[in-house]
Structures are given as C-alpha cells and as structure tokens.
C-alpha positions as CSV (number, residue, x, y, z in Angstrom):
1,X,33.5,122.0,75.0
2,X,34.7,118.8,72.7
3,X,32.2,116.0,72.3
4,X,33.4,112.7,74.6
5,X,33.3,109.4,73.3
6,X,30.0,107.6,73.8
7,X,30.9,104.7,76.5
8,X,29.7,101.3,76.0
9,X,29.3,98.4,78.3
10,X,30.5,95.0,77.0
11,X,30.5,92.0,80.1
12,X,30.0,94.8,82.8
13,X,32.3,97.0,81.4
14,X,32.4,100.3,80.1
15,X,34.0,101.0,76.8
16,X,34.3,104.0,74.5
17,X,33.8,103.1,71.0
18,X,37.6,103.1,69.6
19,X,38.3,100.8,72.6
20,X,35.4,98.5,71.9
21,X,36.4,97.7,68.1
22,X,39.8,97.0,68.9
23,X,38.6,94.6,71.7
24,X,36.1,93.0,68.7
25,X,39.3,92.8,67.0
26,X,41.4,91.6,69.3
27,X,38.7,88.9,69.8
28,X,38.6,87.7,66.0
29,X,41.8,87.3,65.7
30,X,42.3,85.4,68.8
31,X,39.4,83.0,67.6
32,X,41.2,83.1,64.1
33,X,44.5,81.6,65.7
34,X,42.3,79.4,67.6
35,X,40.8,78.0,64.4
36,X,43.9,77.9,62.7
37,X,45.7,76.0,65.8
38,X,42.1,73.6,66.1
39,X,42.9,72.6,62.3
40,X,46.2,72.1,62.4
41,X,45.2,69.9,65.2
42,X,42.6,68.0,63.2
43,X,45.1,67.7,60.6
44,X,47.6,66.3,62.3
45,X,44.7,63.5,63.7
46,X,43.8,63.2,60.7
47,X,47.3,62.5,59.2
48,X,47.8,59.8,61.9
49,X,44.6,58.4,61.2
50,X,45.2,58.2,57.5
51,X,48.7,56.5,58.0
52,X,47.5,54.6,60.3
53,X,44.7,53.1,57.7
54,X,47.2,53.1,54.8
55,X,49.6,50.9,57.3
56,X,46.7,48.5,57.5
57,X,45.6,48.8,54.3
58,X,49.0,47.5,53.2
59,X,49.0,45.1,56.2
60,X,45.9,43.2,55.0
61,X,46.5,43.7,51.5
62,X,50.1,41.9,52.1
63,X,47.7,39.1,54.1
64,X,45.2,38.6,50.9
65,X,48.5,38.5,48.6
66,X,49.9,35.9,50.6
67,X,46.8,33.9,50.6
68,X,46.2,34.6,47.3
69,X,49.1,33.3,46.2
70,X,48.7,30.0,48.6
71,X,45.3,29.5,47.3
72,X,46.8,30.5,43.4
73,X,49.5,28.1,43.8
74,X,47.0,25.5,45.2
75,X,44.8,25.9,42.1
76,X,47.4,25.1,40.1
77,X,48.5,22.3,41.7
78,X,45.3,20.6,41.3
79,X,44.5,21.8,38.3
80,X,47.8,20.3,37.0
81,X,46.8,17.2,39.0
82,X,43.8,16.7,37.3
83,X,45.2,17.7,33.8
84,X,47.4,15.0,34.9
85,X,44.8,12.7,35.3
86,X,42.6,14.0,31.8
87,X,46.1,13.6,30.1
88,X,46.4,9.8,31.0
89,X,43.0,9.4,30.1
90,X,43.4,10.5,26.6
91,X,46.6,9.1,26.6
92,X,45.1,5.7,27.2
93,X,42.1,6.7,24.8
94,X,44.8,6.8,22.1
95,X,46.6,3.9,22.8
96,X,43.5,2.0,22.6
97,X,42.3,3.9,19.1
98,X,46.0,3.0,18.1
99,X,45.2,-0.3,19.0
100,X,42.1,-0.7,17.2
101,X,43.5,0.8,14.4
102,X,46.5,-1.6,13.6
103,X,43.8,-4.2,13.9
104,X,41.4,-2.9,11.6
105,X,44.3,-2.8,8.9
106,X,45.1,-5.9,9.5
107,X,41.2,-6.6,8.7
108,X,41.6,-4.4,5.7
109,X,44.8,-6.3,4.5
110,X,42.8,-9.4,4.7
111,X,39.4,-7.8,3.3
112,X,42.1,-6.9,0.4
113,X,43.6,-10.3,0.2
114,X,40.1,-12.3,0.2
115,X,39.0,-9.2,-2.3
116,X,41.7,-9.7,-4.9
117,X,41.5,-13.7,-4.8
118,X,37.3,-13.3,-5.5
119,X,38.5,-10.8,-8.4
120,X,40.8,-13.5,-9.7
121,X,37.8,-16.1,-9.1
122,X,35.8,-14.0,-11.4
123,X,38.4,-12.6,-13.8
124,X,38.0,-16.6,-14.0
125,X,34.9,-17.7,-14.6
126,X,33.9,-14.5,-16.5
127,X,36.7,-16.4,-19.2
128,X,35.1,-19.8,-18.7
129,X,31.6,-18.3,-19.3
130,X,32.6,-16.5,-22.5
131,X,34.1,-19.6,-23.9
132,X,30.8,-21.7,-23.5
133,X,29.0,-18.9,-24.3
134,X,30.9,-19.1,-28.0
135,X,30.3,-22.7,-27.9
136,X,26.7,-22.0,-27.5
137,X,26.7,-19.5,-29.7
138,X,28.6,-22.0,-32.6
139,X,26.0,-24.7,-31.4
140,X,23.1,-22.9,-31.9
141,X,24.2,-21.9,-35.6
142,X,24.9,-25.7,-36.1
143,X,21.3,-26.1,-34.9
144,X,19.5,-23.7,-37.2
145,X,21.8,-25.1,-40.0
146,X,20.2,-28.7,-39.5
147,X,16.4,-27.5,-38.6
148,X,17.4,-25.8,-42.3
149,X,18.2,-28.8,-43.8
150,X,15.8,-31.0,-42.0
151,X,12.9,-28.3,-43.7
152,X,14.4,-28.9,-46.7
153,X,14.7,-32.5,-46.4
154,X,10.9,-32.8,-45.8
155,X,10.1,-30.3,-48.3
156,X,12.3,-32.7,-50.7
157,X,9.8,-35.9,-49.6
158,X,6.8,-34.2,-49.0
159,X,7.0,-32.9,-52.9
160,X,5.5,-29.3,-51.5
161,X,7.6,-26.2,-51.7
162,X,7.2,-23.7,-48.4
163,X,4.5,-21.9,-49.8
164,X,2.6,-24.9,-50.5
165,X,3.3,-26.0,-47.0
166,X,2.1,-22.5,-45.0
167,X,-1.2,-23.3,-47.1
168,X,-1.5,-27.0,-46.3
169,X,-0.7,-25.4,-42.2
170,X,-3.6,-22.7,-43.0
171,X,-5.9,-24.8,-43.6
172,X,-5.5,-26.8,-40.8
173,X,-5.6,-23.9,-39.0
174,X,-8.6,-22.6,-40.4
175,X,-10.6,-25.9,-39.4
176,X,-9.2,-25.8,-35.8
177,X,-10.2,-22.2,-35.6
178,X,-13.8,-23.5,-36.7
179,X,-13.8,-25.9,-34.1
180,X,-13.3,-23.7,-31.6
181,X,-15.7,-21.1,-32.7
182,X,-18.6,-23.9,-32.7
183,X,-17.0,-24.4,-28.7
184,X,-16.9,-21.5,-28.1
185,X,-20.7,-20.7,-29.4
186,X,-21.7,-24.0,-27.6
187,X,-19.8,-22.5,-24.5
188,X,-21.5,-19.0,-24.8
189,X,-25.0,-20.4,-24.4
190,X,-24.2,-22.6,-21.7
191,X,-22.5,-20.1,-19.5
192,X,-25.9,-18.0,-20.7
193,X,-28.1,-20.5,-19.0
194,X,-25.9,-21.3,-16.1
195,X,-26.1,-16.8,-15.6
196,X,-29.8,-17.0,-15.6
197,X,-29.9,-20.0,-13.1
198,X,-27.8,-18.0,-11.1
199,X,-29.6,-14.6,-11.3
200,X,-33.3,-16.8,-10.5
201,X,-31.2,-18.0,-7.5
202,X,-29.8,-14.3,-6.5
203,X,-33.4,-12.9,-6.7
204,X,-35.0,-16.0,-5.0
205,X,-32.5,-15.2,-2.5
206,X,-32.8,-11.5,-2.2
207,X,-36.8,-12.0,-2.3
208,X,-36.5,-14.3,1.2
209,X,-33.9,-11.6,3.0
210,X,-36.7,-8.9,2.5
211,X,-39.3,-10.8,3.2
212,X,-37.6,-11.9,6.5
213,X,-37.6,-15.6,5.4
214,X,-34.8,-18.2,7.0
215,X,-30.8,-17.6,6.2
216,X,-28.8,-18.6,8.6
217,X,-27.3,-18.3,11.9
218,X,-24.8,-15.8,11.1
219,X,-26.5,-12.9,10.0
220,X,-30.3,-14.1,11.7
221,X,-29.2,-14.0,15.4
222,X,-27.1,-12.2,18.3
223,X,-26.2,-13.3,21.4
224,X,-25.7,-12.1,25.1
225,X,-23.5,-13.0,27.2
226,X,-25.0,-13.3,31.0
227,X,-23.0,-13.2,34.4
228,X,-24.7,-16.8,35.3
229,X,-27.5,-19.0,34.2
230,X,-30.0,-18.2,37.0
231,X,-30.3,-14.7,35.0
232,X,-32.2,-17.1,32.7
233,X,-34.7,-17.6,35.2
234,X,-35.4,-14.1,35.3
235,X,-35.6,-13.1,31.8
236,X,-38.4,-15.7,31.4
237,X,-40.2,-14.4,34.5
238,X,-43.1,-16.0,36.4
239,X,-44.9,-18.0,34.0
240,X,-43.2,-16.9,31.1
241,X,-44.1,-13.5,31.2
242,X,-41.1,-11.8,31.1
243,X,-39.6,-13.0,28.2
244,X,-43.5,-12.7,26.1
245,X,-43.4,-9.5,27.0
246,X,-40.0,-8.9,25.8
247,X,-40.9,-10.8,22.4
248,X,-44.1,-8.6,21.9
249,X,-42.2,-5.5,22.5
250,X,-39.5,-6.2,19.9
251,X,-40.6,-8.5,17.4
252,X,-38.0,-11.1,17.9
253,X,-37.8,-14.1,19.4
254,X,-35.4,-15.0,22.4
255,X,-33.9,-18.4,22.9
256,X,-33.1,-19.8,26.3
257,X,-31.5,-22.8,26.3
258,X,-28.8,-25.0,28.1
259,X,-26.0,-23.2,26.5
260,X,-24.2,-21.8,29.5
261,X,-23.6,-18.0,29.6
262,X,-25.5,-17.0,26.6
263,X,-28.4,-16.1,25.6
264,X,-29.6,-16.3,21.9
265,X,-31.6,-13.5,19.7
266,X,-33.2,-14.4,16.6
267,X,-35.0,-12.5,14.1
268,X,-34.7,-11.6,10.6
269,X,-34.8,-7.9,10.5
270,X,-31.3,-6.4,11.7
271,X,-33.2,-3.4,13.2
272,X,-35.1,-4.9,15.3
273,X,-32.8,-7.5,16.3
274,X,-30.6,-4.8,17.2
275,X,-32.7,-3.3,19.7
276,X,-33.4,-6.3,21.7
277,X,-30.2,-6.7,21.9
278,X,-29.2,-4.1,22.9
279,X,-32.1,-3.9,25.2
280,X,-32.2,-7.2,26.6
281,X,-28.1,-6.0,27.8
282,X,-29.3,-3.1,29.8
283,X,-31.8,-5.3,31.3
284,X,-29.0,-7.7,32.6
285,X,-26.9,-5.4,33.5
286,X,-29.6,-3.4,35.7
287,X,-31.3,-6.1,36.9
288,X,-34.8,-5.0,37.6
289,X,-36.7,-7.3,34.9
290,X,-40.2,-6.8,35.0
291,X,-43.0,-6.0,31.9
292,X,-43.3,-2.7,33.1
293,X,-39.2,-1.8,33.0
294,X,-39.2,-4.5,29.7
295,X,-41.4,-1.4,27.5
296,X,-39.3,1.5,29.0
297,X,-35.5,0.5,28.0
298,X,-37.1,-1.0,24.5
299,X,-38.5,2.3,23.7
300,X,-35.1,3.7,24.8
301,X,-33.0,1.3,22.6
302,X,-35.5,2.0,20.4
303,X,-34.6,5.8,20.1
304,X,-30.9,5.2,20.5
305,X,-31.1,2.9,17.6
306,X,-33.4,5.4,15.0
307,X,-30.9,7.3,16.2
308,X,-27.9,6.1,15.6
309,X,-29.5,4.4,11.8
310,X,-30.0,8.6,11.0
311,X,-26.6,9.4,11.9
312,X,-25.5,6.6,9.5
313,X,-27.7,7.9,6.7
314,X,-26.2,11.4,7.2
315,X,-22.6,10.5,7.4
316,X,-23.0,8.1,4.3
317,X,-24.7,11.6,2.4
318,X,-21.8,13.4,3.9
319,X,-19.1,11.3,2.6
320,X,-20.4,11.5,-0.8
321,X,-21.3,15.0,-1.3
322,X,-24.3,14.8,-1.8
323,X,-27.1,16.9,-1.1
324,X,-30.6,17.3,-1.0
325,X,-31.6,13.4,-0.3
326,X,-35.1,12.7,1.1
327,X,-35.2,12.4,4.7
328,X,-36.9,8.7,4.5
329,X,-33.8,7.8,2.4
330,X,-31.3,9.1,4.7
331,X,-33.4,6.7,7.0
332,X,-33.2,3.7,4.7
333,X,-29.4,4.1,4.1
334,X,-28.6,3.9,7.6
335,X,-30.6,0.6,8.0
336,X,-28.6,-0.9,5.4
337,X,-25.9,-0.6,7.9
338,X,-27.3,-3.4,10.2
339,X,-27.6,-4.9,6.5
340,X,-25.5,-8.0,5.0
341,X,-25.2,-9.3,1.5
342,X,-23.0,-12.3,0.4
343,X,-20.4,-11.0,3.1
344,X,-20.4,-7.1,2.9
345,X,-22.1,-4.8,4.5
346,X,-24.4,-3.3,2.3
347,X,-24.2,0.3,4.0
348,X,-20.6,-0.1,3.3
349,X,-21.1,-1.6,-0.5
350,X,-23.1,1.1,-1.3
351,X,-20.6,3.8,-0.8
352,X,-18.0,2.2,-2.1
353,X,-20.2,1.8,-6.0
354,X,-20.9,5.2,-5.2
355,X,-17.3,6.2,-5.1
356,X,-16.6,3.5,-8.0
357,X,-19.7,5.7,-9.9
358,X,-18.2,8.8,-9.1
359,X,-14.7,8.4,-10.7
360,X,-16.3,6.6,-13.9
361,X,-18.5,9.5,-14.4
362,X,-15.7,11.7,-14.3
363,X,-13.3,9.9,-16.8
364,X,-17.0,9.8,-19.0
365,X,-17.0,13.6,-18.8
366,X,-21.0,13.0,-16.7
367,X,-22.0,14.7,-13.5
368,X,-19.9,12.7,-11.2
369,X,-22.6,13.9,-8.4
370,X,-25.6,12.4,-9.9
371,X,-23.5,9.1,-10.4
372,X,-22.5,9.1,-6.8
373,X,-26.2,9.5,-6.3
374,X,-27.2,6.9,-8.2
375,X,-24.1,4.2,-6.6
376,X,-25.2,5.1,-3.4
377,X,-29.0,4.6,-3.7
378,X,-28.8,1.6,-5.9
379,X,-29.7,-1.3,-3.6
380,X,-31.5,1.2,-1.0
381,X,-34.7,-1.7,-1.9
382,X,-33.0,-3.7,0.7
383,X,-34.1,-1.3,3.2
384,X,-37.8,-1.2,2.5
385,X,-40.8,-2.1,3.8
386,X,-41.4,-6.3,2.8
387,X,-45.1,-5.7,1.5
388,X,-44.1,-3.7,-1.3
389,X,-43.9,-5.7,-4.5
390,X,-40.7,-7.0,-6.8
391,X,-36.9,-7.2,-6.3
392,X,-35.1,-4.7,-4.3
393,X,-34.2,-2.9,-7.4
394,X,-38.0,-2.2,-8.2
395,X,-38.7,-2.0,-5.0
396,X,-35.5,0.7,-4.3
397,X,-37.0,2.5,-7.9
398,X,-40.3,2.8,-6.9
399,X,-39.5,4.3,-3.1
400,X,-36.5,6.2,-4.5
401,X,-39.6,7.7,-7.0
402,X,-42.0,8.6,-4.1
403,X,-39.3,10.5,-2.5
404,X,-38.8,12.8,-5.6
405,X,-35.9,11.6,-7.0
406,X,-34.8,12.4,-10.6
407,X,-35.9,10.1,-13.4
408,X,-32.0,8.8,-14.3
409,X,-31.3,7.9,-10.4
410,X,-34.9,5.9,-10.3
411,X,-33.9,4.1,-13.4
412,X,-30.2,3.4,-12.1
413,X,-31.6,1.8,-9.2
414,X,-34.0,-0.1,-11.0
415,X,-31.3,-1.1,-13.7
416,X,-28.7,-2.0,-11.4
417,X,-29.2,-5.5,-11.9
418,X,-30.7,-5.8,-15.9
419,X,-33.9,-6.1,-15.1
420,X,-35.0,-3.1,-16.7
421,X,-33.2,-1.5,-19.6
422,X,-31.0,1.4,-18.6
423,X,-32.5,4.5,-20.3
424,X,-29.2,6.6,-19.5
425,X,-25.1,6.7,-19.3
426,X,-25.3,6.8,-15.4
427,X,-27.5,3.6,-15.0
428,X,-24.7,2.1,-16.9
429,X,-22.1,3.6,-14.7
430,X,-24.0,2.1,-11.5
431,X,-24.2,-1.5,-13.2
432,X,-20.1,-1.5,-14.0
433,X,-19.7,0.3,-10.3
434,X,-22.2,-2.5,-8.7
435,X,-19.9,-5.6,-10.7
436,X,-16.7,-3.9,-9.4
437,X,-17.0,-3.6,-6.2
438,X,-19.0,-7.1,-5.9
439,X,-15.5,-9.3,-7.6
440,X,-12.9,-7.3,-6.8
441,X,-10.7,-9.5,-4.0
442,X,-12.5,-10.0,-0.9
443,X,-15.2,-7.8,-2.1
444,X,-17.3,-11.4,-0.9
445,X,-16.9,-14.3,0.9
446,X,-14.6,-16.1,-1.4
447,X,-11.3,-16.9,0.9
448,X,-8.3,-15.2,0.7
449,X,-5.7,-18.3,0.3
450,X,-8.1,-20.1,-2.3
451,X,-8.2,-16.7,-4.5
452,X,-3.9,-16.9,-4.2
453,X,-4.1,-20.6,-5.2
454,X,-6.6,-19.4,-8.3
455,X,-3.8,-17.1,-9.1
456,X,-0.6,-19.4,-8.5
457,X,-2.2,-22.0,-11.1
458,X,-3.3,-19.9,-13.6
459,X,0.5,-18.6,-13.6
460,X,1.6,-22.1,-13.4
461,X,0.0,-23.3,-16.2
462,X,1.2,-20.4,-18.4
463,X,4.7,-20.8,-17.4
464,X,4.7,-24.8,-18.1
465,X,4.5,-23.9,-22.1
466,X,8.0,-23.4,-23.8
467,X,9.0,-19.9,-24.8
468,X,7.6,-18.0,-21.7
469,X,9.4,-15.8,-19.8
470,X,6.9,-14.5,-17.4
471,X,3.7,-15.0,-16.6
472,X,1.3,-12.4,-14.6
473,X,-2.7,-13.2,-13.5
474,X,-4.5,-9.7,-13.2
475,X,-7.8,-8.3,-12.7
476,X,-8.5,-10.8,-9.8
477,X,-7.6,-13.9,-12.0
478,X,-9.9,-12.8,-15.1
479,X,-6.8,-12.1,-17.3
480,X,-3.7,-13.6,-17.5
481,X,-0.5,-11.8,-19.2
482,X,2.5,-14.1,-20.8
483,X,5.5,-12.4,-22.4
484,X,7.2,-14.6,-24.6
485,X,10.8,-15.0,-26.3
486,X,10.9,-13.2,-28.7
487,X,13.6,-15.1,-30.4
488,X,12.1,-18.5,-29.6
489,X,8.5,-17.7,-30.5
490,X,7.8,-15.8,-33.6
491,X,4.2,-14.2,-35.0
492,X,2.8,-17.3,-36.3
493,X,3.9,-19.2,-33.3
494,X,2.5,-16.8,-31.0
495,X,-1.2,-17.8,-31.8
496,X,-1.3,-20.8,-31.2
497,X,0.8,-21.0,-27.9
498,X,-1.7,-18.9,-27.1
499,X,-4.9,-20.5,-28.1
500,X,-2.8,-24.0,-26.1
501,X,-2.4,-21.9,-23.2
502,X,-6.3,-20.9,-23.4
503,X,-7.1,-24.5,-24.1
504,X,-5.2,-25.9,-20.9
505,X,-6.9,-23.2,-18.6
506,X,-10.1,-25.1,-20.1
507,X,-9.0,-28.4,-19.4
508,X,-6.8,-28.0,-16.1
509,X,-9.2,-25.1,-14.0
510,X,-12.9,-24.8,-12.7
511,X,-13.9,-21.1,-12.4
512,X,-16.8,-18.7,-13.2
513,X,-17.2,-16.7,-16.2
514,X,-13.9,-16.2,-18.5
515,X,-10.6,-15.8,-18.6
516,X,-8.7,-13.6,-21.2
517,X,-4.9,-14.8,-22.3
518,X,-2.8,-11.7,-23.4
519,X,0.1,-12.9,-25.5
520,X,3.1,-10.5,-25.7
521,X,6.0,-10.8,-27.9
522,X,8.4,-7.9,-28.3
523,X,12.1,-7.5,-29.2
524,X,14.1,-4.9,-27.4
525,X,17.6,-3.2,-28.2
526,X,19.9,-1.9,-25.4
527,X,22.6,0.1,-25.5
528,X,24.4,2.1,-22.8
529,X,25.8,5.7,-23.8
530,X,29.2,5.9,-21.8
C-alpha cells in the first residue's frame, strides 16, 4: 500500500504538502505584484510631488529674479545717483583747485616780476659798491703813501733815523712800564690789606653765626600765619604761661605783637627755630594749647625734625658716593641744611665744592673720592656745637678728627680758608672748589642785573678804543677778551692798546680783586675750494 501525502492545515484547512507550497507560492507572488503595484504607486506620488516642487521651485525662483532684478536695477539707480552727486563734488573740487591755481601763477608771475627787479637792484648796487670799494682801496694807498712821507718828513726834522726813533719810543716805554710796576706793587699791597680787613670781617662774622650772636631778620626768624588774632590770646595763655612754656621747651623766643595774622619766631639756631615752628603750627591748627600738649608736639617736631636733618645727611653722602662717614657727621651735614651763608645754603654749597673737588681731582690724576670728601665736609664747623673753640674751619678739623677721619680730609677742612697751611694736593683742591663755587654768578647775593651791567661796561669800555672788533667779558667779569684788527693794529701797537684798555678799566670801574685783559691779534686767509 503507497504512502499518502501528509495533510496539513493552513487557516482551517487541510492541505497535502505539494498543495501547500504552491499555495506559499501563489501567495508570494501575489504579495510580489502587490509591492510592485504599491511602488509604482509611490512612484507615481512621488513624481507628482517632485513636479509639483520643481513647478514651484521655478515659480519662486522666477519671483526672486524679478525682485532681484527691481532691487538690482534700484541699486543702480542710486548708486548712479549718488556717483552723480560725488562726480559734481569733485567736479567742483577741481574747478575751485583750477581756480586757485591760475591765481597762484598769477602770484608767481608777480613773485617773478618783483624777483627779477630786486636782482636788477642788486646786480646794481653790487656795481656801485665795487666802484667805491676801488676808490677806497686807491684812497687807502694814497693814505699810507702820505703817513710814509709824513714819517719821513719828521724823521728829516727830528735829525733821527727809524732806528734811532724805536729807541727814543723804548725808552719811553721802558719808564712807563716802571711806572706801572711801582702801581702796580703799590696796588698789590693795598688790595693785601684791604683782603685781610676783609677775611678779620668774614671770621668776625662767621664767629657771631656760631655763637648765635645777632644777624638779621632774614635768616634769625620765621613766622606763622594764624586764622585771627584772638589765637594770640591763647598762645600766651593765662598769665603768660603758655607761651613761657613754649619758650622753655624750644629755646626760642616768640613774639606777639600787633602785626595782624602773624606770629613771629626768633632765635639764632635754625634747628631749633625749626621746631617751634613747626610746632607752634600744629598747635594752631589743633587748638588744644596747654603746657601739658606744648611738651608733647615739641618732642614730636622734635623727632620729625632729627629726622628729617639725618635724611639730609644721608642723601647729601648718597649723592656723593661716599661712604663710610661718621654717623655724627651725617648728623651735622643735615643741620647745615637749615644753614645760610652770604645767600646759599650751606648744605647746598657744600655739595656743590664737593662736586667742584671731585672733577679737579680727576683732571689732577687724585682720588676723586677723598676730594669729594674733603668738599663736602669742609665747612661742616658751621654745624657744631658753639663752646668749642676757633673758626669753623678749626672747629670742622677738630670734630671731623674725633670722628676718625683721615689726616688729608681734617687738614682740608681746616685749610679751606688759609688759616693753616695745606699739607696735601686735596686741601688745595677744596680751597679752589670753596672760591669757585662762592664767585661764580649768583653763587651769592650779588644781583643779577648789576652783575650784567658789570659785564656790559667792561665790554663797553673795551670796544670804545680804535682797532677792536669784538670784545667778550668771561669768567664772571674777571677777564675780558678783545680781538683786534689785525691790519689796523700791529705787534707793537697791540701792547699798549692793551695796557690803555687795562688803564681805563682802572680809572672808569669799582670792583673787587682784578681784572685780566687778553689782547688777541691774528690774521686769517680764506679761500673756498669750488
């Protein structure tokens, strides 16, 4: 008996198995033609859609066209208006350049015009001038040619040949010059007393600053200024008390008086009479006045003060280069900074010979160091304590000594001012610093417009001889240069136009020490290489 097919059910049916995968078949390709007809479908959709964007697409790109060319053609328009507007502009611009143009030629025809007529003018007068300047020329050969035979016409009377005569002039020469040397000798010893008078008077003087002896108001008071006068009241207190207390505490002495809105400090040391100053200020200005609050801002003005008179010292070392100075000197420096001499500060005066020692040394081939050393220190005497004995040089020397310092510097300080012999090159250096600094112009007091007028008649004098050119006063009026013509002036000549010039300085000027007359007579040659 044959094998029958299995059966199998599919969806409540029974199938044998040959049946079954033709059914599966039939099914696939059903769902095949379905899938084919769903895409063809789709693709159709999909066609419309895609002509249906392109149709816009073209749509709105015609729109942006159009408005691109409207807004294009827009642009243009005003662009071309405004390049309309730039073009009339410049258009203008050049009419007005042209303008200005064909009037600055016109200008430059004229410039020309007035040009070539001043040419002409000098073409002119450059003729004229070389004509007189032959005539001149022949004149001043006519003039030689007589002075010629006007020498010879005297030689002729006189009986005396020119050798004979330069003798005979000699001579007389030779007694003037004797003359003037027993003048001059006469004049030497005279201006050697009238330096001693004048060095008793500088140390008399210098001997009552340290000693804290009368000067005058300038540099022995201070004022300050007060808000009203019933402030007076109270700085005098109940009694007086106030204001002794005040006194006691600083050493100076205070003067109230009717002078509205000041009040007057006096007292001979600078130190001191800066301190109640500046004291007797914060007292004002705080108000509380009383012994007790008097001590307290003195010893605080006190401090501020030592303070600042250290910080003075230091800087002035500083500056120099110096170091190891005593502490005590550093202290007596910066004192000399509340310090006046003959109009400079001597704080000031002292660095300044320092520096002046400094640059001698080094053109002397010395220690520049030890000479800046010995400028600085040199009228540190001024500083000291008034008990201790001699000038301020001795008395600088011999506190300059108890602080250590090196024999050379001691004896520079003490020799500063020839009262001892200098034992060494520096103490020399310090001396010429010392002089330098004290007469150059406005070193001291001496005013400004009589120092010019010094100048302006020494030059005027000079110039007032015949045969000089030109006429300069250096050195601060101690030496005055005159360059002659050389053709007008010869050697012999020059001599005595100088010893005349000397001679009316003499007669015609006041002034201290000397002046020197420098005579120069030179010929020169020129010539230009073309």
């Amino acid at each position: 008996m044959k094998d029958v097919p299995a059966l199998v059910p599919v969806l409540g049916l029974t199938f044998d198995t040959p049946t079954l995968l033709l059914f599966i078949l039939g099914l696939l390709v059903l769902g095949y033609l379905i899938r084919l007809l769903e895409l063809k479908f789709r693709r159709g959709l999909i066609e419309k859609s895609r002509r249906q964007i392109l149709d816009e697409a073209e749509r709105e790109a015609e729109r942006i066209r159009k408005e691109a060319d409207l807004s294009g053609k827009e642009m243009v328009l005003r662009q071309r208006e405004a390049f309309e507007k730039e073009s009339q502009g410049v258009r203008q611009e050049l009419r007005n350049q042209e303008k200005r143009l064909l009037k600055r030629e016109e200008g430059s025809d004229q410039k020309a015009e007035v040009l070539s007529r001043k040419e002409t003018y000098i073409e002119e007068t450059e003729r004229r001038l070389a004509g007189r300047l032959e005539q001149l020329q022949k004149r001043e050969e006519e003039l030689k040619k007589l002075i010629e035979e006007e020498k010879q016409t005297l030689f002729n009377l006189s009986g005396l040949d020119r050798e004979a005569a330069e003798r005979l002039l000699l001579q007389r020469l030779e007694k003037e010059l004797e003359q003037e040397e027993g003048a001059l000798i006469a004049r030497r010893v005279e201006e050697a007393r009238r330096t001693a008078d004048e060095q008793a008077r500088e140390q008399v003087t210098l001997a009552i600053q340290r000693c804290a002896a009368e000067q005058s108001a300038e540099s022995s008071i201070a004022t300050v200024d007060i808000a009203n006068d019933d402030m007076k009241g109270r700085i005098i207190g109940r009694e007086g008390r106030n204001i002794r207390a005040f006194e006691k505490a600083t050493g100076v002495d205070v003067i109230v008086d009717d002078t509205p809105g000041v009040v007057v400090v006096s007292g001979f040391d600078a130190v001191r009479r800066e301190i109640a100053r500046r004291a007797l200020e914060r007292l004002i200005l705080d108000g509380r006045i009383h012994p007790a609050r008097i001590e307290e801002v003195v010893q605080g003005a006190r401090r501020e003060v030592e303070d600042q008179v250290r910080d003075a010292g230091r800087k002035a070392v500083l500056e120099l280069d110096l170091h190891g100075v005593h502490p005590r000197l550093i202290a007596a420096l910066g004192k000399l900074r509340f310090r006046h001499s003959n109009g400079q500060n001597v704080l000031q005066h002292s660095m300044e010979v320092g520096h002046i020692a400094g640059l001698l040394a080094g053109e002397l081939r010395l220690d520049a160091a030890v000479a800046r050393r010995c400028g600085l220190l040199h009228d540190v005497g001024k500083a000291v304590e008034a008990d201790m004995e001699g000038g301020h040089d001795a008395a600088g020397a011999d506190f300059a000594r108890r602080c250590d310092e090196r024999k050379d510097v001691v004896n520079a300080i003490a020799a500063h001012h020839g009262a001892v012999p200098p034992e060494s090159l520096y103490a020399i250096v310090t001396q010429s610093a010392n002089e330098i600094s004290r007469a150059r112009p406005g070193g001291t007091r001496d005013a400004y417009e009589k120092y010019v007028r010094r100048l302006e008649k020494l030059e005027e004098i000079a110039r007032s001889f015949e045969g000089v050119e030109q006429v300069y006063a250096i050195q601060a009026g101690r030496e005055v240069r005159v360059i002659v013509n050389s053709a007008r002036v010869d050697d012999r000549l020059a001599m005595k136009l100088c010893r005349d010039i000397a001679k009316a300085i003499e007669e015609r000027m006041a002034y201290p020490g000397e002046i020197r007359v420098t005579l120069i007579r030179e010929s020169r040659a020129v010539e230009y290489a073309k």
